[in-house]
C-alpha positions in Angstrom: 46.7 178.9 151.5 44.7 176.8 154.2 43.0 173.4 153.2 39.3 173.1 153.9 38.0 171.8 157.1 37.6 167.6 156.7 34.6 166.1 158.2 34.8 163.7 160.6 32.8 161.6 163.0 32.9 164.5 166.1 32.3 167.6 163.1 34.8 169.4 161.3 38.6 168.5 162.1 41.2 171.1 161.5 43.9 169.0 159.5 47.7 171.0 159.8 49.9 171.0 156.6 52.4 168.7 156.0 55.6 170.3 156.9 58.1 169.6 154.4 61.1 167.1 155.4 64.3 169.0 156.8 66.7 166.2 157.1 67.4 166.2 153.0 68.6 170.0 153.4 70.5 169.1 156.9 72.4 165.9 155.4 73.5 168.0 152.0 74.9 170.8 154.6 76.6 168.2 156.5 77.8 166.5 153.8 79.1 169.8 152.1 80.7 170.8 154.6 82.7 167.4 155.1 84.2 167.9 151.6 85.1 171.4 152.2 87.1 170.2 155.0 88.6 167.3 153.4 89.9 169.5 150.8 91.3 172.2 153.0 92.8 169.7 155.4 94.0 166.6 153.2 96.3 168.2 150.4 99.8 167.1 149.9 102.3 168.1 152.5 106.1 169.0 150.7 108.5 166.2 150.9 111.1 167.1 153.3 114.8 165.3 152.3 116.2 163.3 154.6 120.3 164.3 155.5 121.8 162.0 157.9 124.5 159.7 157.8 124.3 156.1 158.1 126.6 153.5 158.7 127.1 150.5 156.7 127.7 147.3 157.5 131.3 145.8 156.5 132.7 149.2 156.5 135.2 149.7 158.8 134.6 153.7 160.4 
């Protein structure tokens, strides 16, 4: 649905609709797909033992 012409000092003035903001819609994206990353990159890696021998001071070999 249009608005009705406004009247202005040079006759009637065609006013265009507000368009609605996009940057709400564009930072929840962003920001959704940030998390999904996170998740899917940052879990816990498996602890891996460590097996090597190490010498000790005082002890003769």
């Amino acid at each position: 649905m249009r608005r009705p012409p406004r009247l202005s000092p040079s006759g009637l003035e065609e006013t265009p609709l507000p368009r609605p903001r996009r940057w709400p819609l564009i930072a929840g994206v962003a920001a959704t797909v940030l998390l999904v990353l996170a998740w899917f990159d940052g879990g816990e890696e498996p602890l891996h033992p460590i097996a090597e021998t190490v010498a000790l001071p005082g002890q003769g070999q």
